[in-house]
N, C-alpha and C positions, 0 to 999 in steps of 0.2 A: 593380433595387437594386444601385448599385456599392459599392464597397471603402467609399469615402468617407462614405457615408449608416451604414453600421454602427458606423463609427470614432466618429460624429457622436452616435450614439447609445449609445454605450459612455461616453464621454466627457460623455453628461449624465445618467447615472446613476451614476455612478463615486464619486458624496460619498454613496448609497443606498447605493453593494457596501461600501466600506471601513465607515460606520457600523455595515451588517451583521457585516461579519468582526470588527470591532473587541467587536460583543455574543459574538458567541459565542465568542471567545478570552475575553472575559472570563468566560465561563459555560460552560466547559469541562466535558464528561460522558465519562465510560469506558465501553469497548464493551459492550455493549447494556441500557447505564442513561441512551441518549439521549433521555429521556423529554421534557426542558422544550426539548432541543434540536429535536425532532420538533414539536412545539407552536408553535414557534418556525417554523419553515421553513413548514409548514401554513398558519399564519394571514397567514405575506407573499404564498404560495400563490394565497390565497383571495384577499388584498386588491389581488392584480393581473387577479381574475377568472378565474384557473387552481383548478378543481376537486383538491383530494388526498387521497387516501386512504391510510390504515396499510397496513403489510406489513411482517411476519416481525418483529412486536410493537413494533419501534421504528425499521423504517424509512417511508420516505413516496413513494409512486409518485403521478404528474402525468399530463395529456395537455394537447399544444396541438395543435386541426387547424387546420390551414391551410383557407379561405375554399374554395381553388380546387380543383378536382378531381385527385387522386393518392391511388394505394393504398401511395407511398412510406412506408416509417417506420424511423426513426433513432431510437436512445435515447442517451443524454449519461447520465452515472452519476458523483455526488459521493458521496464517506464523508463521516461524520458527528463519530467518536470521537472523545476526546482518550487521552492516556500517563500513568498514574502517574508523572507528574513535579514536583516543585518549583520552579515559576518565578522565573527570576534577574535578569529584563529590569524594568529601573525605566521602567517606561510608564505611561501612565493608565489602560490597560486592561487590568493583567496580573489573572493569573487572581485569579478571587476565591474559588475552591475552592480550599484548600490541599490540595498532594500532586497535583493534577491539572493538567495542561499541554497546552493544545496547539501542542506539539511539534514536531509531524509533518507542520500545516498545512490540514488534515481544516477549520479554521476558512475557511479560504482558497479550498479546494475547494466548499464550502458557498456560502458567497457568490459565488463566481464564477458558479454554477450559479444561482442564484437570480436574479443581474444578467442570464445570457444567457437566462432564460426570461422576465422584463422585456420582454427585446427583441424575443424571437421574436413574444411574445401580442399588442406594439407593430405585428407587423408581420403576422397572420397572417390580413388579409383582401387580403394581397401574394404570399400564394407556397401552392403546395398540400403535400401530404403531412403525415405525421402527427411531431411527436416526442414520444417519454418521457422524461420526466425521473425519474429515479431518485436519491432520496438515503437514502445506506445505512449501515446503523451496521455495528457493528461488524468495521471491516479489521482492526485490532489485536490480534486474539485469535482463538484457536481455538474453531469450527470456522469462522471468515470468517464476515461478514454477507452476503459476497457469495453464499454456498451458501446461506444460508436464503433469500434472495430467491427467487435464482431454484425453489427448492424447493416457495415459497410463488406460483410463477405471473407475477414481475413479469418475462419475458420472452414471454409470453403476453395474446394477448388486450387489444391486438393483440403480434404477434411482431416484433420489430424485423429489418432488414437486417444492421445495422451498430450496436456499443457502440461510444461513442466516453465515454473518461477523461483526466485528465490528473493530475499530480502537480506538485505545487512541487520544485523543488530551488534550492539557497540557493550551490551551487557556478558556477550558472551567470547571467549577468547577466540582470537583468529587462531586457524587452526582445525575448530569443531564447527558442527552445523548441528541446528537442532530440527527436529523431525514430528511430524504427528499425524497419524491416519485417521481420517471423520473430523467431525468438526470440530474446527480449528480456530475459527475467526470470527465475530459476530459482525454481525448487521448494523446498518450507522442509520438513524434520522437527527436531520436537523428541527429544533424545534424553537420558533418565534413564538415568545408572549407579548402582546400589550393588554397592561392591567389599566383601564379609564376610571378614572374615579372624581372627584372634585376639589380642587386647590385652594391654596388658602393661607390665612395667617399659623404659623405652629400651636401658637396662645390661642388658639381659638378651632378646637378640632371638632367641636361640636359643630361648627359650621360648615363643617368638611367632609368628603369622603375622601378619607386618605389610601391612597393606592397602593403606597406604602407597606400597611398593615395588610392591605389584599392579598398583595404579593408574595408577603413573606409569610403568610396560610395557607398559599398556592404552595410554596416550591417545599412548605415541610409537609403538607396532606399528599402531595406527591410521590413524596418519599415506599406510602403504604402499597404502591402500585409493585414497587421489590419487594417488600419485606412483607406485606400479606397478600398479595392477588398474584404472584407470581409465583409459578410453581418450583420448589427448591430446587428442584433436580433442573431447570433452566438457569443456565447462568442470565442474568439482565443488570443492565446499569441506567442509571438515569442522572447525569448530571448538570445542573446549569453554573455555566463559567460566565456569565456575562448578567450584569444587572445595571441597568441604568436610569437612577432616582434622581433626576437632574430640580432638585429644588436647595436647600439654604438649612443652615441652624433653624431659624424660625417659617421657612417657608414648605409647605404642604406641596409637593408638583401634581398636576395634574396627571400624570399618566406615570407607569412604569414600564420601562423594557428591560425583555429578557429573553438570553440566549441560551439554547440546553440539547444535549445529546441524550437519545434511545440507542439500546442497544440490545440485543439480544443473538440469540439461537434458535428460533422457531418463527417460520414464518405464522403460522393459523394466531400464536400467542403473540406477535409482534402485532396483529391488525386489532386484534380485540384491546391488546394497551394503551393504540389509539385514542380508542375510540374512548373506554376509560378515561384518561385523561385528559380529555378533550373536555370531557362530559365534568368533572370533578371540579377542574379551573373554573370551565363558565357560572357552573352552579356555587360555587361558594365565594366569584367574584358577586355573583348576583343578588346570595344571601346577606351580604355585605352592603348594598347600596351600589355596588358598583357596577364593572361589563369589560368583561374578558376575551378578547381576540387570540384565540388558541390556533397559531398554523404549524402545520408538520411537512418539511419537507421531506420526502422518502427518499433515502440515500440506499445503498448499496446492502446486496443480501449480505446474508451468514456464508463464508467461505468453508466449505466439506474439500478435504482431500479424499481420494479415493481410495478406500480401502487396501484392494486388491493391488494397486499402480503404487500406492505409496510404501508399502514393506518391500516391496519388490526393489524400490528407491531405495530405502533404507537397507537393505540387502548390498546391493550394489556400493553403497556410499562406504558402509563399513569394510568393505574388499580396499577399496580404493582409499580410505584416511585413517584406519583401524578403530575396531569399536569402542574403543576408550573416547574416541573423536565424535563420536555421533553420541548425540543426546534426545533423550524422549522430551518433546516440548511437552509444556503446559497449553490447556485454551486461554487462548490471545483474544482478550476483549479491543481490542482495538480492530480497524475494519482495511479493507482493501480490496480494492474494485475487482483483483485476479478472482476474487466471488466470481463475476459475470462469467467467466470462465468454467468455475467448476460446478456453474447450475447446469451445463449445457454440453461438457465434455467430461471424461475422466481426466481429474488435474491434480497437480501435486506441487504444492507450497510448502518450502523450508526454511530456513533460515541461518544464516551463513554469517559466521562470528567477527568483526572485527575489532575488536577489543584488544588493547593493548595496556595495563599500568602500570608498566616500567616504563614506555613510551609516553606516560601521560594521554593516552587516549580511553576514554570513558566519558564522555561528555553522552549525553541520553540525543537519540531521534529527535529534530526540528526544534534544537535547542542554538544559540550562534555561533559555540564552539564545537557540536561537533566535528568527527574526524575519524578517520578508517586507519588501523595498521594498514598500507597497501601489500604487505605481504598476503594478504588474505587474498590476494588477488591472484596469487601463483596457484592458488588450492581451484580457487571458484571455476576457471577457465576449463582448467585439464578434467575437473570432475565431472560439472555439467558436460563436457564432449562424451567421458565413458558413458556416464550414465543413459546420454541419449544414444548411443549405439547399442548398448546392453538393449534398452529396449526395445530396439529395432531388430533384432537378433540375432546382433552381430558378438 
């Protein structure tokens, strides 16, 4: 089987992927209410003679063996979700769930994944070894759909080698994928403040503990937890997107909320930033007059591709798109549960261009107008097939 015969074959399924991607952008579901979408995937599943079954309530595990003899196995992993979003895109297939979007591409991923196992089932009295196909709901939301999976056994039975994922991004032209071996992705906590202080008239702050002013000593002495306590050579972020001082021109509120993201690369310095900042908030709401409710919700590791499994990738990708086509990524401070994945398997996360601006498509990730060249979907199908038989060793 060369390069050509995949291409050949991506290329006459490819009005199947886009009519898929195009149903399920319009039938957009939030993480783990993928119910019709689960239904959905299942029954193309079945209709290409790929048995599937539920896991971890709304996602759907697959097998295809290959004909010839090998105890190889590769698993391929699509999400599912769509984003509380309001779609902005004048298309014929914009969502028909108002307030719901897919966003993020999760439509894209799906169908891809659908089109490369087409191919594989197409071709699996050609090559031996095993793959899973995993499609998984909820990325989007805590605790990850990717921990209930694997919680619920879909790394099991059989146990793969090698995860291999991919993500769309709309910054880089369809066409190319970009690539990175070691870590890759950082680690997400959610982090809730309430600043308590005492309310009051504005004219009169002497008789106040304004929270106000608490908060906004909290979120810039916070700042030092990056720029001096954090070791350079760790990438870390810390930002808060949500603040809410619900008092008046002259009114003092009693309390302040606030929303903010950790992020990092190192678990040992992720748990001591904690505690840090835990300790920083409370003590200089306190020194203040006031009292500080610091919660952290722990979201999702640091995502590591494997070293040895991800060149080997990149090897592979560049036979099949030429090297001009493949790009060395940067580390991606943003996070994604395919983490849970690569603490626990060797896995491999790339990222797969769809970007068009002569099409007018550039619109960023979980924004209303996003939108994919679907040509990028003729590449993603036939690739991910080579790539998961190269590593099967075929």
């Amino acid at each position: 089987m060369d390069i050509s015969h995949f291409r050949e074959l991506a290329e006459k399924i490819s009005d199947d992927v886009i009519a898929n991607r195009r149903h399920l952008h319009a039938h957009p579901e939030l993480s783990f209410s993928e119910h019709e979408t689960a239904a959905f995937v299942k029954a193309r599943l079945e209709a290409m003679g790929i048995a599937a079954a539920p896991i971890a309530a709304t996602g759907i595990v697959a097998v295809i063996k290959g004909a010839l003899p090998s105890d190889n196995i590769i698993a391929l992993r699509a999400d599912m979700d769509a984003l509380p979003i309001t779609e902005a895109n004048d298309i014929s297939y914009v969502s028909k769930h108002k307030g719901v979007m897919h966003a993020c591409g999760h439509d894209a991923h799906t169908a891809s994944l659908l089109g490369t196992a087409q191919i594989l089932q197409s071709l699996k009295n050609e090559f031996g070894g095993t793959v899973k196909l995993i499609f998984q709901p909820g990325e989007e939301k805590l605790p990850g759909g990717a921990s209930l999976m694997i919680k619920d056994g879909v790394l099991k039975n059989p146990s793969p080698s090698a995860v291999v994922g991919q993500h769309v991004m709309p910054s880089l032209p369809a066409g190319k994928i970009a690539i990175r071996p070691g870590k890759y992705m950082a680690s997400m906590d959610e982090i809730i403040v309430r600043v308590i202080g005492r309310g009051g008239h504005g004219a009169q702050p002497h008789l106040n503990i304004d929270p106000v002013v608490i908060a906004s000593h909290i979120v810039i002495a916070l700042q030092q937890i990056v720029s001096r306590m954090a070791k350079p050579y760790v990438p870390t972020v810390l930002s808060f997107g949500k603040v809410i001082a619900d008092g008046a021109i002259n009114v003092i509120p009693d309390e302040v909320y606030m929303e903010g993201t950790f992020r990092t690369m190192d678990e040992d310095w992720r748990e001591e930033a904690h505690g840090r900042m835990k300790k920083m908030a409370e003590n200089i709401a306190e020194s203040m007059g006031g009292r500080c409710e610091f919660d952290i919700h722990k979201g999702y590791p640091f995502l590591i591709n494997n070293e040895v499994l991800t060149r080997e990738l990149h090897d592979h990708a560049c036979a099949y798109l030429g090297k001009e086509n493949v790009i060395d990524a940067d580390i991606w401070m943003a996070s994604e549960d395919f983490s849970y994945y690569s603490q626990v398997a060797p896995s491999c996360f790339y990222l797969l261009g769809v970007g068009n601006e002569q099409k007018g498509i550039s619109s960023s990730l979980h924004t209303p107008t996003f939108n994919i060249d679907e040509d990028a979907l003729r590449i993603s199908t036939g690739l991910m097939a080579y790539i998961a038989l190269k590593r099967l060793g075929n």
